[in-house]
N, C-alpha and C positions, 0 to 999 in steps of 0.2 A: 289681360295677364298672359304674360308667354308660356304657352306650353313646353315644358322638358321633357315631354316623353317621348321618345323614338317614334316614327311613323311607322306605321304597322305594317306597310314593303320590308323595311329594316328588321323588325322583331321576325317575320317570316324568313330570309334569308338565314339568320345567326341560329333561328332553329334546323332551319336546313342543314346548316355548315355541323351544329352537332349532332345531328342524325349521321351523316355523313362518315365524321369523325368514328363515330360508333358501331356503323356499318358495315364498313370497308375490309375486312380482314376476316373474311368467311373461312378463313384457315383455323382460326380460333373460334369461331361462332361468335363472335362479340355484338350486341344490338348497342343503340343508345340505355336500355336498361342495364347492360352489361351480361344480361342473359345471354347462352348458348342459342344462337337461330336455329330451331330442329329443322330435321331435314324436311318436314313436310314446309315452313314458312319457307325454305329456298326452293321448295319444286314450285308453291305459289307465284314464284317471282318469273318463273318460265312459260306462263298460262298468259294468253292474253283470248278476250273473251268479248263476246256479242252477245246483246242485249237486248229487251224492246222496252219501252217505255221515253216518253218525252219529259217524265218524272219519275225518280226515286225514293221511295219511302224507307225506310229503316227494314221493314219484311220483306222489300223487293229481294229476290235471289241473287242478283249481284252486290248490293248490298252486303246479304248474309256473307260472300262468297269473296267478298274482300275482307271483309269479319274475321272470319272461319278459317281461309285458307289462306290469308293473306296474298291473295291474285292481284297479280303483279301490273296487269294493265286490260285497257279497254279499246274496244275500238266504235265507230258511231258510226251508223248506215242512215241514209236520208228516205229507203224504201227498202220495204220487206217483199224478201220474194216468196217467202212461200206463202205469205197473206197476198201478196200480188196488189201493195196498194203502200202509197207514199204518206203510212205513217208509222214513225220507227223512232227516231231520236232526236231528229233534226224540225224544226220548224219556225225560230226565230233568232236573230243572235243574243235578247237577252235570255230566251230559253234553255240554250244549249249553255249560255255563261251559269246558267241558275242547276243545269244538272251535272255537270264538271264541280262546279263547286261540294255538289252535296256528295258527289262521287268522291273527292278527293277528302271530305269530312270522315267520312268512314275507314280510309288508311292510315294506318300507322307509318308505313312508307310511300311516297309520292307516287304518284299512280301512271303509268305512263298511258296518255291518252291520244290515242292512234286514229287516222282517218284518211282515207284516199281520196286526195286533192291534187288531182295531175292536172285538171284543167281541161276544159272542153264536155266533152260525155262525160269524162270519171268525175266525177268534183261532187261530193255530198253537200257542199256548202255550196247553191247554189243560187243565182239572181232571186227569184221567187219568194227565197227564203229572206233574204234581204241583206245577201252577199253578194260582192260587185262578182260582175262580170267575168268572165275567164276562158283563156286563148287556149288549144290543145295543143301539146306538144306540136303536135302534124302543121298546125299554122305557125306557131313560131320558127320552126324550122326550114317552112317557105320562106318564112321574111327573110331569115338566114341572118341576122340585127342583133347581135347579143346584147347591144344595152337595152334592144327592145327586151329582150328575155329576163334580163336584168331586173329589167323598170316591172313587168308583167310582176316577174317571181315574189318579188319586193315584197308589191300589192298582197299579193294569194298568202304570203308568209304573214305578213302584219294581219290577216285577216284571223288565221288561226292562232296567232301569240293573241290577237284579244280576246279571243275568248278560250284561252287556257289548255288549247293543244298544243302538247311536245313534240307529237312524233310526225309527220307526213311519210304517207306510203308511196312514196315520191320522190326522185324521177324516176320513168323507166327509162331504161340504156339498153331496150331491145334496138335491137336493128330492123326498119323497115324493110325488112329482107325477100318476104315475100308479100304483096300487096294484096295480095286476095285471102291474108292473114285472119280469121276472123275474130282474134279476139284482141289484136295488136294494132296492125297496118287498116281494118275497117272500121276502126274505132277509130282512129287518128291519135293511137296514146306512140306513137314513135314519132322524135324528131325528125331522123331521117334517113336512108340506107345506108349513110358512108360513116365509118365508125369516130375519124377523127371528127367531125360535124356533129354528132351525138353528143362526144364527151366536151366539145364545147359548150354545149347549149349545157347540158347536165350539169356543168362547174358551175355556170351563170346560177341554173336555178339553184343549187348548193348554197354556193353563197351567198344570195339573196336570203334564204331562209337563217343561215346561220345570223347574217347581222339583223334580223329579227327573233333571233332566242330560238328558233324553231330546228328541230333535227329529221334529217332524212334517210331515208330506204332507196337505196340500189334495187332495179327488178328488174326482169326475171331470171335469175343463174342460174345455168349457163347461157342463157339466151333463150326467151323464148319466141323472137321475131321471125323464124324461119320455118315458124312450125301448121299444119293446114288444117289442124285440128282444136278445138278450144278446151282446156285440160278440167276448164269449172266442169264440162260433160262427160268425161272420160278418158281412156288411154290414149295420152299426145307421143308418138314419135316422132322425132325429128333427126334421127339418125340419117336418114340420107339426105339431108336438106340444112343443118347445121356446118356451119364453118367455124375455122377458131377464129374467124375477126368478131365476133360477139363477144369476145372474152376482152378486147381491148378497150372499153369502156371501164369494166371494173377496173383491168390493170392498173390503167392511167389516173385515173380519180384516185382509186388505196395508195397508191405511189407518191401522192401528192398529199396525203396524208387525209383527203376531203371526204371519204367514206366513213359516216355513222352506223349505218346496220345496212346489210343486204341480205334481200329475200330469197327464196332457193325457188324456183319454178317445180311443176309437179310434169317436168317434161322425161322421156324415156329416151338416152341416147347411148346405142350399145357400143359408140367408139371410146366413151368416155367410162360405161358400168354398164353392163350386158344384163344386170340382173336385176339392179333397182330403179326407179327414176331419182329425178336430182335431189327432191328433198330427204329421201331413204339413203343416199349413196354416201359413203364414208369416202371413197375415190376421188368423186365431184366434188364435195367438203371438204372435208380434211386435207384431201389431196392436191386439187386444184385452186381451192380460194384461200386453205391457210396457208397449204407451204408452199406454193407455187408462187402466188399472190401476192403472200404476205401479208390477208386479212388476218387480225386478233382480234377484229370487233363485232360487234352483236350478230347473229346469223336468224335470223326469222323465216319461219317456215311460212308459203302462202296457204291460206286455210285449208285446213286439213279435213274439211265435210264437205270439200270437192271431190268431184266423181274422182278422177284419176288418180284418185287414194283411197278413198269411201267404197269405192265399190271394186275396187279389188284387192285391202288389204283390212281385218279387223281392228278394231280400235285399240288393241294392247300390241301387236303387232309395227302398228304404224307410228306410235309414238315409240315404243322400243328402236324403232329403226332411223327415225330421225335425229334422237337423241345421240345413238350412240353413231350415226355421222356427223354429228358436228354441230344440228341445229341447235340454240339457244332457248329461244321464244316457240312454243306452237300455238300458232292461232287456228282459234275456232267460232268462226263469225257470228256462227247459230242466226246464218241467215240463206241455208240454202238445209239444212235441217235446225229444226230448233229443241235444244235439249236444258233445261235448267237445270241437268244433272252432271253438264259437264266437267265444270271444274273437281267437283267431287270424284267424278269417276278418272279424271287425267290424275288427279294427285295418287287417288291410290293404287293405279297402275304403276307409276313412277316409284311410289314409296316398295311396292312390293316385289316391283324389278330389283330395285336397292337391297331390299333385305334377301331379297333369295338369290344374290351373288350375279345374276344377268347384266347389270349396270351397276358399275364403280361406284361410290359415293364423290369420290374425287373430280368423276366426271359434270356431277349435279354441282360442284364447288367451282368448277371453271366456267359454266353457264352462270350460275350465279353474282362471280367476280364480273365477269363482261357486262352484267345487264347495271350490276352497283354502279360502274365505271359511266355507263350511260346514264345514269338516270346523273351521277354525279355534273356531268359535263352539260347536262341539261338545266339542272341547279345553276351552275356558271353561266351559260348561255345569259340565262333571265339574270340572272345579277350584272353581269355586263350591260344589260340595254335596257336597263332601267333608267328612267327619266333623272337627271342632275339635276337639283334642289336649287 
């Protein structure tokens, strides 16, 4: 007998499509219920949070904390460092499909689930796990071979579209600027020093991932390939070492319309903001990526329980100040401190900035639209490049 029922790819999309519908106009507060989103369900949408467990149960705290505060996205580490041992989230590919899935069981809105996969050292999905293979920025850009870069990126994209990551924290467009770089150029996560030759390879892998559903992260703004410091440990300046050719990778990619989100480096540069570093500076932000730029689209902070924010600005402090520069998403890895308290205590920072006049509510409403927009365009991605019947 023939079945008439839609395939269940299909019933998923058309729910999408009216969540979506329902969504999208955070000027009204409209949900798919037709409820007002309070502001704390739009501060949740700006959280994006680290985790441990290779499984989640219903009491797991990220669980409750997409429940709760409707946290907006996830990210997955292959090794915990402050346990100093490679067991965190990652250990098989039906594993990671079976904790995505329960993950994404407990949102009412799609999750956005996030992962650094540059390839080479950075890559959480790695051989061992029973993920192919993966070339480093720094070898691809020796072969200097875009359809190499192409073919490579393809692979690494179709690898996280199967098993239900949206976001890659991925490419970076530092500039191998300085070689003795240590968290950049000796890791081999830069293509290569010359900027035009970066934002080629960069497009490659862009759209490599795009025609696999998959969406990408710009990193590190303003550049952090010139810097001799590593900022995960503390105060990075790169004021005397910075040029504006690091700025030509974003240019060209947003120009061309291929930038999904870029990340803000937690670099200190007093040509550009004498007082904050990049992810606190409204100058850097607002100044130089949106109106200079011309980016409108997602701004993600790099984790913010790195030293070069952790340990020299307090926790209400430092989201106050990313915020009101420009940032969208703040990530907090809870993988260089681990806190199951965090979502709780970001949301009511935010909410009580809002109510005691520090932070616009309008301002929480423009982070919100951008991040809808993305997850929207992520919905579409996966409906485009689903398999024809």
């Amino acid at each position: 007998m023939r079945n008439n029922n839609p395939p269940r790819w299909l019933i998923l999309i058309l729910l999408c499509q009216v969540f979506w519908l329902g969504s999208l106009n955070p000027a009204s507060g409209a949900s798919i219920t037709g409820k007002k989103v309070s502001l704390e369900a739009r501060i949740g949408q700006m959280l994006m949070v680290g985790f441990r467990g290779m499984t989640v149960g219903p009491d797991h705290f990220i669980m409750r904390d997409i429940r709760r505060h409707n946290l907006g996205g996830v990210i997955l580490f292959d090794y915990d460092v402050v346990e100093k041992q490679a067991v965190r989230n990652i250990e098989s590919p039906r594993q990671v499909k079976a904790l995505i899935s329960s993950l994404q069981s407990a949102s009412k809105t799609p999750l956005l689930i996030a992962v650094d996969q540059e390839g080479g050292r950075v890559a959480r999905l790695k051989e061992r796990y029973g993920s192919p293979p993966t070339l480093s920025h720094r070898e691809l850009g020796q072969k200097d071979d875009l359809s190499e870069t192409a073919h490579h990126s393809r692979q690494l994209a179709e690898t996280l579209s199967g098993l239900g990551i949206g976001l890659n924290m991925a490419p970076v467009v530092d500039l191998c600027a300085n070689p003795d770089n240590p968290v950049i150029a000796k890791l081999d996560r830069c293509f290569s020093s010359d900027s035009q030759k970066v934002t080629q390879h960069a497009a490659e892998f862009i759209k490599a991932h795009h025609r696999s559903g998959v969406l990408t992260t710009l990193k590190h703004f303003p550049g952090h390939g010139s810097s001799r410091a590593d900022s995960h440990l503390g105060f990075t300046d790169v004021t005397d070492t910075w040029t504006a050719d690091e700025l030509e990778p974003y240019a060209r990619i947003i120009a061309e319309g291929q930038a999904d989100a870029v990340m803000t480096a937690h670099v200190f540069n007093a040509r550009l903001d004498e007082d904050y570093p990049a992810t606190l500076s409204q100058r850097t932000i607002e100044g130089i990526l949106r109106k200079d730029l011309g980016f409108d689209g997602v701004v993600i902070s790099d984790d913010m329980q790195m030293g070069a924010i952790a340990d020299h600005y307090g926790l209400q402090a430092a989201i106050h100040k990313a915020i009101e520069a420009g940032v969208d998403i703040l990530v907090f890895g809870n993988n260089l401190e681990y806190d199951e308290q965090i979502v709780a205590k970001a949301t009511a920072i935010v909410r009580d900035l809002v109510h005691s006049g520090k932070l616009d509510e309008a301002r929480i409403d423009k982070s919100y639209r951008r991040i809808m927009r993305l997850k929207e365009r992520l919905t579409s991605s996966i409906e485009e490049n689903l398999p024809q019947e």
